[in-house]
C-alpha positions in Angstrom: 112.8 201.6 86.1 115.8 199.3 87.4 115.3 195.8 87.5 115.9 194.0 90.8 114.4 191.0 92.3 116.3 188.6 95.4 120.2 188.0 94.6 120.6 185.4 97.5 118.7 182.5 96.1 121.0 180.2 94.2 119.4 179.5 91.2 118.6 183.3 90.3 119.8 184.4 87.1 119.8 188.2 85.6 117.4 187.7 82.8 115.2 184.0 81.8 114.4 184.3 78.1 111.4 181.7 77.3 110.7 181.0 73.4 110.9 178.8 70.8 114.4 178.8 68.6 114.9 176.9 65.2 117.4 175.6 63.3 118.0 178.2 60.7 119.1 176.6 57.2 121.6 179.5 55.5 122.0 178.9 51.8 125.1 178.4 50.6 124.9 181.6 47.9 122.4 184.0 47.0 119.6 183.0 44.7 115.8 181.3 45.0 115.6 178.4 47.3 114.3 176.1 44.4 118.1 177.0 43.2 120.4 176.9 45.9 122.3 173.3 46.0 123.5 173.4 49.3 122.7 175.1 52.6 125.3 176.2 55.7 123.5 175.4 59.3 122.9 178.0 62.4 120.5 178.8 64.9 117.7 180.7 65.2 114.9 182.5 67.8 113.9 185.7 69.3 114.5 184.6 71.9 117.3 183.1 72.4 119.3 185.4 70.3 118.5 188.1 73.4 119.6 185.5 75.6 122.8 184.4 73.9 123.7 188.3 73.4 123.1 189.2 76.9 125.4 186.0 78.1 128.2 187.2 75.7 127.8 190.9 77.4 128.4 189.0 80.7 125.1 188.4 82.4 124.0 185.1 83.8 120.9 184.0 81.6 118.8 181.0 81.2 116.8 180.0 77.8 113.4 177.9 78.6 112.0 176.0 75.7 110.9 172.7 74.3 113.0 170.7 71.9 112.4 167.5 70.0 114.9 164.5 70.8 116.4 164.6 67.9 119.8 165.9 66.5 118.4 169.3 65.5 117.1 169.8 69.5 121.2 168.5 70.5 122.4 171.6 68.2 119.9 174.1 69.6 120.6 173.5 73.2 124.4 173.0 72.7 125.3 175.5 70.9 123.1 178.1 73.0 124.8 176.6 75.7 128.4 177.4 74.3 127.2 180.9 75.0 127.3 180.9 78.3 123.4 180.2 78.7 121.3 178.1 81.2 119.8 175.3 78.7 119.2 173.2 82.1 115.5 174.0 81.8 114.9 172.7 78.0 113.3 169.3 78.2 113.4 167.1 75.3 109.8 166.3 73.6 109.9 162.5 72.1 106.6 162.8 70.3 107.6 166.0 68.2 110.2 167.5 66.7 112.5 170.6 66.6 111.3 173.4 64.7 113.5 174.5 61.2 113.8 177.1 58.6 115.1 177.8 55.6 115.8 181.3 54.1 117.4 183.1 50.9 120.4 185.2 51.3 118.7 188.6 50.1 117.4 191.4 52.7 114.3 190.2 54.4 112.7 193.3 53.5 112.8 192.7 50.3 110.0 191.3 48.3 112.7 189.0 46.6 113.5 187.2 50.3 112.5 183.9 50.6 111.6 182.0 54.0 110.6 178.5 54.6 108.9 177.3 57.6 108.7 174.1 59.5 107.7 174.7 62.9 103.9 173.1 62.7 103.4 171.2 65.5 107.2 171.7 67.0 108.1 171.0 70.7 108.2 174.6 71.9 104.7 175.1 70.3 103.8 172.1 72.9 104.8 174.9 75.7 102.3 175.3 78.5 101.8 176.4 82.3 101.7 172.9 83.2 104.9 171.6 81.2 107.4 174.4 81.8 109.2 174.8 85.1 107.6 177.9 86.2 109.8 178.1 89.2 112.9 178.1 86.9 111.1 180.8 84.3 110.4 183.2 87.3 113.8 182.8 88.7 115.4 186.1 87.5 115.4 189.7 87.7 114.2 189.8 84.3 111.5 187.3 82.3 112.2 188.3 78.8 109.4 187.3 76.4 108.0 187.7 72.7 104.8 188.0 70.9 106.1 185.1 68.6 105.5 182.2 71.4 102.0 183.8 71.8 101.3 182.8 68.2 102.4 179.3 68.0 99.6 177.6 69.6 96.8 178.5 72.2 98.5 177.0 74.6 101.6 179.1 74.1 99.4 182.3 74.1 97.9 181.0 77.8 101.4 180.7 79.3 102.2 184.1 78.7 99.1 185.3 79.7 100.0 183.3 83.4 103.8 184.5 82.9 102.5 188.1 83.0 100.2 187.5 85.9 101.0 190.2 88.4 102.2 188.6 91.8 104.6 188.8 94.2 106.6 186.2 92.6 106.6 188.0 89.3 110.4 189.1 88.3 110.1 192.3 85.8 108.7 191.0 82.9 110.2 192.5 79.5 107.7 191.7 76.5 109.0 192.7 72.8 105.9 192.4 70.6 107.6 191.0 67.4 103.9 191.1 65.3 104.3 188.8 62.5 101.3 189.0 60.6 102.5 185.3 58.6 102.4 183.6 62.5 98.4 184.9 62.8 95.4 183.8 60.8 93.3 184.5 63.5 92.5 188.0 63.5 92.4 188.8 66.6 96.0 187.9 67.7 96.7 192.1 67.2 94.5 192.3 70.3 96.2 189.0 71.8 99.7 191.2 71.3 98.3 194.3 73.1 96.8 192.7 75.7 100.1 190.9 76.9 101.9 194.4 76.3 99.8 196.2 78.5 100.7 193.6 81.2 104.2 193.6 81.0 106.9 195.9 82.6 109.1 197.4 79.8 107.7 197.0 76.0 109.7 197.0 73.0 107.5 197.6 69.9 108.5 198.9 66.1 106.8 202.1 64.6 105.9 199.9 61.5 104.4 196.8 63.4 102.4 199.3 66.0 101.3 200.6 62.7 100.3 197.4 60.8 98.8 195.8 64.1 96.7 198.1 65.7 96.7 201.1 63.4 98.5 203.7 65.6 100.3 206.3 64.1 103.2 208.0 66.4 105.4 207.5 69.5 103.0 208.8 71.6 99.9 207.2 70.2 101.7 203.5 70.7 102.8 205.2 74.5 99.4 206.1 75.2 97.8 202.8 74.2 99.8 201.1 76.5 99.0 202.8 79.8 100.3 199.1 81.7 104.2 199.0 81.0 106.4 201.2 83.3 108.7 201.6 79.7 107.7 201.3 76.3 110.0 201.6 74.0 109.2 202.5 70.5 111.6 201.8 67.6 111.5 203.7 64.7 114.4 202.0 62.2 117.4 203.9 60.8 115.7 207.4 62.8 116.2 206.2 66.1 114.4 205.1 69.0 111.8 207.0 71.5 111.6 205.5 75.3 108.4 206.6 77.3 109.4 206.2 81.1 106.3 206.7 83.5 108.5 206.8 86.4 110.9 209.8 85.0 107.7 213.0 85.5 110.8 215.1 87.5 113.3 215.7 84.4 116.2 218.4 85.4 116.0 221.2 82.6 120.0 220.2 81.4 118.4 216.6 80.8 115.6 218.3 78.3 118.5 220.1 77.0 121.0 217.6 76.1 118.0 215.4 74.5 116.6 218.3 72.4 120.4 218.9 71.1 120.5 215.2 70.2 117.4 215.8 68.5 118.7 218.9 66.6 121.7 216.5 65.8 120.1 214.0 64.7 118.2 216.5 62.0 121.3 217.5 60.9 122.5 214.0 60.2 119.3 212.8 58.4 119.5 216.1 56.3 123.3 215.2 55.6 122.1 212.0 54.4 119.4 213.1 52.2 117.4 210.8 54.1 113.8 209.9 52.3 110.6 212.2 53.1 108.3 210.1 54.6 111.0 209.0 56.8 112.2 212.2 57.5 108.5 212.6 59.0 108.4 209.4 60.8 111.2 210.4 62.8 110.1 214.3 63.4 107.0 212.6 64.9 109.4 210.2 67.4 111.8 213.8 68.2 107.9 215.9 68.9 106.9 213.0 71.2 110.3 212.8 73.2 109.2 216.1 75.4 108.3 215.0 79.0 108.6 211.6 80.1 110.2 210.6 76.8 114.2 210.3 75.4 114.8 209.9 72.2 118.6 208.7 70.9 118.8 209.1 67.2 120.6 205.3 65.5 123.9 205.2 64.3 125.0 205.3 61.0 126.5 201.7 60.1 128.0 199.5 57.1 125.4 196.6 57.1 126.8 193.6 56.5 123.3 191.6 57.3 120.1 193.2 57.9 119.0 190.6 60.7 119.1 190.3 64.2 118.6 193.9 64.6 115.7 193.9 66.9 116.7 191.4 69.2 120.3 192.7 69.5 118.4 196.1 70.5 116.1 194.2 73.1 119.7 192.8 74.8 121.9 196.0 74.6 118.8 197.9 76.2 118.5 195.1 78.8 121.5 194.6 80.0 121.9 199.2 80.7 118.6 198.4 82.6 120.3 195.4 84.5 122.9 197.7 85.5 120.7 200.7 86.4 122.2 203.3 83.6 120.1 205.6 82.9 117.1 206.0 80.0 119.5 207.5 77.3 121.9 205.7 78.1 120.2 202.3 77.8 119.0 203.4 74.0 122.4 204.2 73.4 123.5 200.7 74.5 120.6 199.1 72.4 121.8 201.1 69.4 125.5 199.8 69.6 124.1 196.1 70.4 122.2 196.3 67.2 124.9 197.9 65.1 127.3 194.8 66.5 124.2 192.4 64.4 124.2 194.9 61.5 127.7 194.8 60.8 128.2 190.9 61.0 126.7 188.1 59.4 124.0 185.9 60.9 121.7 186.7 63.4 124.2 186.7 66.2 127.3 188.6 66.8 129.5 189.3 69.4 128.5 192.9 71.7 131.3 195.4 72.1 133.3 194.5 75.3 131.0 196.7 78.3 134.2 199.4 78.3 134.2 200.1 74.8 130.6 200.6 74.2 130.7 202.8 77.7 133.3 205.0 76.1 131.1 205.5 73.1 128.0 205.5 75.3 129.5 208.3 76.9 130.2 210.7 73.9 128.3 214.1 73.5 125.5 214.2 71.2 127.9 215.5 68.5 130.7 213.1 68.6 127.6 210.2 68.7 125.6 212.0 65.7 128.9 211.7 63.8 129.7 208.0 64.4 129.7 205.8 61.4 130.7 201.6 62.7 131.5 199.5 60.2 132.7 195.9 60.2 135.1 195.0 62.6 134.0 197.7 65.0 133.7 196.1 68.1 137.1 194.6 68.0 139.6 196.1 70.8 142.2 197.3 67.8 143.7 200.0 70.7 142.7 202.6 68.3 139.5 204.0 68.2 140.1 205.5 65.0 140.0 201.7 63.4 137.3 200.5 65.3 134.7 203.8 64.9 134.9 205.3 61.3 133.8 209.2 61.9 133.4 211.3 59.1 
């Protein structure tokens, strides 16, 4: 799959990212938020954290949203536009207000992580077919969207639902399903999620949330449920990452090869690790499920600094290889690096490896990649690769 769509028309842009983002309150040291006295401000959203990392990797983007007039809507669209984004398509709301959120400084996977919600009745949750420019939303190669604007009101949910309307007007449409079981008292929103995935083009799903949503169990389970998508990509945390591509059925035997030597490497480095059983197994099932029409790229090993912004950072590495027609093993490389850039800095954004370096690393045998170990700092040009990529 290579995304493409009319270049001559002058308000097409490589990828239109539509979603709510927050102001994201950051406390000011670790502890519960009925302690913390103070609290440092940032930004926040799905998906606008694709669309700022895809501007910073070079790509013209616009972000589509709702804000409230007030001073929390001026942060949110200037400082996504100090990335290099399109914020000319975010009207102002006078009638409700910017979403926020708080958080605690711990791991969010930990029960000990604290988040605080305001978003209730926000502006983006106001989003709907008939208050978003849809000419502006369609104008790019890519429409990049997220199962978290489906869940913050009915109406949202019906946008997407026209968003993914096939047409001939339709750009590829890029749909990260981002279940969070906190956004959906109604039961049924697992279904709403699959039945938007199965319309979109290229699907980015986790092992975990396939498994909690819809109760599959494997790659090629989640692949098989979604028989709509031309790519579905399934994440499976610190294993790696399987990609199912419906259009790839002619793989050249060196392909299989090289992928089933990454495979083998990628063993090897989880054994090296003494790597937990269970996920030991989760990721045998993703390397048994990349025969065929799938690649698998095992993750990198990386000095987390801040386990956030992973996901997205993945969704906009992945992207932008597919924007410049590289091919399926390569693009999960590039989503591997983009989210080890998020790992290995604070926040949820951080700046991508300039396109050359993360070619050059890209571009390593499976070896030389099992080996690499990126800590902070990494995607700094230094001028020696021994300071920016820590092998062991």
């Amino acid at each position: 799959m290579t995304a493409t769509g009319p270049r001559d028309a002058p308000d097409v842009v490589d990828v239109v990212a539509l979603g709510e983002s927050m102001v994201t309150f950051l406390p000011s040291r670790p502890g519960r938020l009925a302690d913390v006295p103070s609290f440092d401000r940032a930004i926040g959203g799905a998906e606008s954290n694709v669309a700022c990392a895809l501007a910073a990797a070079g790509h013209s983007v616009r972000w589509v949203s709702r804000v409230g007039s007030d001073g929390f809507g001026d942060h949110l669209v200037e400082t996504i536009g100090s990335y290099g984004v399109d914020v000319t398509s975010v009207p102002r709301d006078p009638s409700r207000p910017t979403g926020v959120y708080f958080r605690t400084a711990g791991d969010r996977a930990t029960d000990a992580h604290e988040v605080a919600y305001y978003r209730a009745g926000s502006a983006a949750s106001a989003m709907t077919a008939g208050n978003v420019d849809l000419a502006a939303v369609r104008a790019g190669r890519v429409l990049h969207l997220s199962g978290i604007t489906a869940a913050l009101s009915g109406d949202c949910a019906g946008l997407l639902w026209e968003l993914t309307e096939p047409g001939p007007d339709r750009p590829l449409v890029s749909f990260d399903v981002n279940f969070r079981p906190g956004l959906w008292p109604d039961p049924d929103g697992a279904r709403v999620l699959l039945d938007l995935a199965r319309r979109a083009d290229l699907v980015f799903v986790g092992a975990d949330e396939a498994r909690a949503a819809w109760g599959l169990h494997g790659a090629r389970a989640i692949a098989d449920a979604l028989p709509g998508p031309d790519v579905v990509v399934v994440k499976q945390g610190g294993g790696g990452a399987v990609a199912f591509d419906k259009n790839a059925q002619g793989r050249q035997d060196a392909e299989g090869r090289e992928d089933a030597e990454g495979r083998e490497d990628a063993q090897g480095k989880k054994d090296a690790e003494g790597r937990q059983d269970a996920e030991g197994r989760e990721d045998a099932e993703g390397r048994e499920d990349a025969e065929g029409t799938a690649t698998f790229v095992p993750a990198l090993r990386v000095d987390v600094v801040a386990a956030v912004g992973a996901g997205d950072a993945f969704a906009a590495g992945f992207l932008s290889a597919t924007l410049r027609g590289l091919p399926l093993r390569d693009r999960l490389r590039h989503g591997h690096l983009a989210a080890a850039a998020a790992l290995t800095a604070p926040g949820d954004l951080a700046a991508p490896p300039a396109r050359d370096h993360a070619d050059r690393l890209v571009a390593l045998d499976d070896t030389a990649w099992g080996r690499l170990r990126l800590g902070p700092g990494w995607t700094e040009p230094t001028g020696r690769a021994d300071q920016e990529v820590r092998t062991p």
